[in-house]
C-alpha positions in Angstrom: 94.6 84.3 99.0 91.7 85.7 96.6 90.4 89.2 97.4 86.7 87.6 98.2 88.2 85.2 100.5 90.4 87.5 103.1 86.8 89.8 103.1 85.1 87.2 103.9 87.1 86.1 106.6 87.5 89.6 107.9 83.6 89.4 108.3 83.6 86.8 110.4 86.2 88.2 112.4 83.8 91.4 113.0 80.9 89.3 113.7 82.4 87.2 116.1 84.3 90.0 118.0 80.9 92.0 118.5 78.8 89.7 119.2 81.4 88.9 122.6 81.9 92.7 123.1 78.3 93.2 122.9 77.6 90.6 125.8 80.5 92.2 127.8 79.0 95.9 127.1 75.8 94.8 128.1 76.5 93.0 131.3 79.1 95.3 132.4 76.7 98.9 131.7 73.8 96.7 133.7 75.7 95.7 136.6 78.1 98.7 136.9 75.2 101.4 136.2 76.6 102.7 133.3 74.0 103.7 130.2 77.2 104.8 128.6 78.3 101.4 128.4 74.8 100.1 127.8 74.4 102.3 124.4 77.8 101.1 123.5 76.3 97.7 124.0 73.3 98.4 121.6 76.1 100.0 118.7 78.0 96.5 119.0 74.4 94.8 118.5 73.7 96.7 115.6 77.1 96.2 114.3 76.5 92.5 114.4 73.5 92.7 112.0 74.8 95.2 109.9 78.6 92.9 109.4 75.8 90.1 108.3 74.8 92.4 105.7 78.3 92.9 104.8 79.0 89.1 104.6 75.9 88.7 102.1 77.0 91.6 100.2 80.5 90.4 99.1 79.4 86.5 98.6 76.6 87.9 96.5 78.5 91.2 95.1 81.1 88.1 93.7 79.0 85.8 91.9 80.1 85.5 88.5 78.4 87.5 85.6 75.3 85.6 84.0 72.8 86.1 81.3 71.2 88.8 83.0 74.0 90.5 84.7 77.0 90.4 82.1 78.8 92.7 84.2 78.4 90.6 87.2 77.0 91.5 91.0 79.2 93.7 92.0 76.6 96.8 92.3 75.3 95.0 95.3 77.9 96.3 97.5 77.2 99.8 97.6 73.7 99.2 98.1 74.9 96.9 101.0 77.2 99.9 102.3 73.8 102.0 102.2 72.3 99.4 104.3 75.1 99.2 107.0 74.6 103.2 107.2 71.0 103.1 107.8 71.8 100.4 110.8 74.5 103.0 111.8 71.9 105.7 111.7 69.5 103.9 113.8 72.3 102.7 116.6 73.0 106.9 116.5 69.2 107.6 117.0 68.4 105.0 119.5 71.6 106.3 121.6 70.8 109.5 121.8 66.7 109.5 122.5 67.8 107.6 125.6 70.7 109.6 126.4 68.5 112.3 126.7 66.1 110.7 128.4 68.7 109.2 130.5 69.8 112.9 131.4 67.0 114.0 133.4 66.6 111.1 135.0 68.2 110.8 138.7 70.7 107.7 139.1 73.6 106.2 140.5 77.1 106.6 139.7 78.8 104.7 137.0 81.0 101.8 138.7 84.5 102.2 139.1 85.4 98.7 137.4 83.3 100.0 134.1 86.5 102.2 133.6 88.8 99.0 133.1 86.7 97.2 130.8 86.1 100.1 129.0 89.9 100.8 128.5 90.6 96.9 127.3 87.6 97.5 124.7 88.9 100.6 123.3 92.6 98.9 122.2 90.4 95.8 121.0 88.2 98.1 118.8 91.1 100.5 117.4 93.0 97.2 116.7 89.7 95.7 115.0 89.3 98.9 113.1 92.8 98.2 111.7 92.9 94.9 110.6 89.3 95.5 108.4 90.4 98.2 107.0 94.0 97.2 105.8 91.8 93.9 104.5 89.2 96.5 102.5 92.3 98.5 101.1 93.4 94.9 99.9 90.6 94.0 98.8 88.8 97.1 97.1 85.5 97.0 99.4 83.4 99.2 100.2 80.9 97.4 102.3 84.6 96.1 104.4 85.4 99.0 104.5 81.8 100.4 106.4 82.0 97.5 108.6 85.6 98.7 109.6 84.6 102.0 110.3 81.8 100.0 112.9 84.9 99.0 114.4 86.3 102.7 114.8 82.5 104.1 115.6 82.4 101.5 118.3 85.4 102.8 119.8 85.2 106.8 119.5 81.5 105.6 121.7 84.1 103.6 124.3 86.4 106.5 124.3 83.2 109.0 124.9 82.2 106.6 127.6 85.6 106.3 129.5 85.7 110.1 129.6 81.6 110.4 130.7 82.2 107.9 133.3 85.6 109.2 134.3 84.5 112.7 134.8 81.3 111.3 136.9 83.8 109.6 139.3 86.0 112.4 140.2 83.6 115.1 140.3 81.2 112.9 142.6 77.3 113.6 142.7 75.9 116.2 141.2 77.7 114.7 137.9 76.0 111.0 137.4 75.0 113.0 133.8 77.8 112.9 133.0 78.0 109.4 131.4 74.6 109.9 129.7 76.2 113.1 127.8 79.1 111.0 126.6 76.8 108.9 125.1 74.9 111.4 124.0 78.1 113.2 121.8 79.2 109.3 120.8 75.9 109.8 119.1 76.9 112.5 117.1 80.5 111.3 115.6 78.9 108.1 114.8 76.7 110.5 112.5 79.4 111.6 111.1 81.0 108.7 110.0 77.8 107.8 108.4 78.5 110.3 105.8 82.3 109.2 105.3 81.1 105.8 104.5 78.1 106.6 102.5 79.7 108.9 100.2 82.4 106.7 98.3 79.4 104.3 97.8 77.1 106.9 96.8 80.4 107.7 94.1 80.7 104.3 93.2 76.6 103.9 92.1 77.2 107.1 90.2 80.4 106.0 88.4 82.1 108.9 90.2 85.4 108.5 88.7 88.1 108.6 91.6 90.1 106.5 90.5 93.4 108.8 89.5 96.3 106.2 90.7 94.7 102.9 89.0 94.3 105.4 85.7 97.7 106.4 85.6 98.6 102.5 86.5 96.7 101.9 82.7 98.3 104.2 81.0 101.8 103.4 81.9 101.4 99.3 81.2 99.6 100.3 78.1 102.8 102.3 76.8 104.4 99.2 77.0 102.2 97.2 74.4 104.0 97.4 71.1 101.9 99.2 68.9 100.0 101.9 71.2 101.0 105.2 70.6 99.2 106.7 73.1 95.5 106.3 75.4 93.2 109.2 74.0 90.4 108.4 76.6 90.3 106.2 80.1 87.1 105.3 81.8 87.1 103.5 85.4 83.8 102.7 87.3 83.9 100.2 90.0 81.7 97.3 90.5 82.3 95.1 93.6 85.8 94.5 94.0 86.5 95.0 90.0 86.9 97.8 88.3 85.7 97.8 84.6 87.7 100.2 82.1 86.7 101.7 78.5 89.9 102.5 76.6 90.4 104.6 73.6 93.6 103.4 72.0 95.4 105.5 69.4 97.5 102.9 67.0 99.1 103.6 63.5 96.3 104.5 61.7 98.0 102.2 58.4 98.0 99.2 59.6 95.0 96.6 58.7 91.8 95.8 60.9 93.6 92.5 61.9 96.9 94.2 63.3 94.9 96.6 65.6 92.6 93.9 66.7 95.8 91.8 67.6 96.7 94.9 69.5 93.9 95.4 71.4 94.3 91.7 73.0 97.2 91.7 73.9 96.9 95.2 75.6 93.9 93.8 77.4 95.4 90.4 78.0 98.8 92.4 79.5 96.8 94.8 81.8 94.9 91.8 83.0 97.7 90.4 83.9 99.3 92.7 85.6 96.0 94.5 87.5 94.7 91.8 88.7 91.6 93.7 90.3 90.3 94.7 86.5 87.2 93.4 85.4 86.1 94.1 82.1 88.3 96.2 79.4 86.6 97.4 76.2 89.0 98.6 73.8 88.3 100.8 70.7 90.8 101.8 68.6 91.7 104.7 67.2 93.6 105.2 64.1 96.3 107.9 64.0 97.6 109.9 60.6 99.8 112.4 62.1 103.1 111.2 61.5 101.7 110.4 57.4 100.5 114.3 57.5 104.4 114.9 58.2 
């Protein structure tokens, strides 16, 4: 199955399960007097808008190159990722002014059964949290992988819940707070994982290059290439799900124009081949006297 394709469907599969975990937050904070739950609620709503943002991204991110874009879309998923943080952001914000408002407030105890849903959500979210992200480490996306970290936000809030709400049951009244303060600190590690997602993105506008494994995976098919003594130079920056490389090649520096050209296609056509996630590879050649100076 193409990359595009299993991220596409692993979109879906987020929007679909947060928009029915949203619904069940909701309903189940309002009924069982939770605003732990209810916060939750508002993350999964957010997350619903923000894995639409995602979905665009990758369809767009994955046209195919045109007159003005020769290097295709693919820039259009970080700036996607940096528009599922800001929606991130705002969930964190929005929890946290009402948890503190929520704080001072006087109010029933949480409902017992909130606890059981609760528990059922967190497995859900840590095994939603899995599945995206094994698909974004197959797939080379950021933007999957920011909606997969939703998933794990979502439930580090469900965990923070399940511990407010548990601690306002045992310890009786006095400790109905208890619940808004969970919320409250869910608030806080979803900040957090606003900076692990934005920072790969922010690396991948920049043309950070972090790309050590896939680098040493060039160099090693390249040394099979009849004809290439050696790579002098390797530059990675990532675009989408594609990564385009500049190569300097050092070949015999005696042989004709023709014979390094040759070898430059077929070193391109061979990494292609066998990297399937490459986009563009520019080769230059560079011509090598040493072993005449010998």
């Amino acid at each position: 199955m193409p990359n595009t394709e299993k991220a596409i469907k692993a979109t879906y599969f987020s929007i679909i399960g947060n928009t029915l975990l949203a619904l069940i937050k909701g309903i189940t904070g309002y009924f069982g007097n939770s605003y732990a739950m209810i916060a939750d609620a508002i993350e999964s709503t957010t997350d619903i808008f923000a894995s639409f943002l995602v979905l665009f991204g990758i369809k767009y991110s994955n046209r195919p190159a045109d007159e003005n874009h020769p290097y295709g879309h693919g820039r259009a998923e970080p700036l996607i990722t940096f528009l599922v943080v800001g929606f991130l952001i705002i969930s964190a914000t929005i929890i946290a002014y009402e948890s503190i408002n929520n704080i001072g407030t006087p109010h029933e105890l949480p409902k017992p059964f909130t606890l059981f849903v609760l528990g059922a959500i967190i497995i859900w979210k840590e095994i939603s949290f899995q599945i995206v992200m094994k698909k974004s480490i197959e797939t080379k996306s950021s933007s999957l992988k920011a909606d997969a970290w939703h998933h794990r936000s979502d439930a580090i809030t469900s965990v923070a819940a399940f511990i407010g709400i548990s601690i306002a049951l045992i310890l009786g009244k006095g400790y109905e707070s208890a619940d808004d303060w969970a919320a409250l600190l869910a608030s806080v590690f979803i900040l957090y994982n606003c900076y692990k997602i934005f920072r790969p993105a922010l690396g991948e506008i920049m043309d950070e290059h972090l790309y050590h494994d896939l680098e040493a995976d060039i160099k090693r098919i390249s040394q099979t290439v009849n004809g290439v003594i050696c790579i002098e130079k390797c530059f990675i920056r990532k675009a989408g799900m594609k990564y385009h490389v500049d190569l300097h090649v050092m070949v015999d520096g005696t042989i004709s124009v023709k014979e390094g050209h040759d070898i430059s296609h077929i070193l391109k056509d061979t990494l292609r081949e066998q990297l399937m996630e490459l986009g563009h590879v520019l080769i230059h050649i560079e011509p090598n006297f040493e072993s005449i100076e010998r």
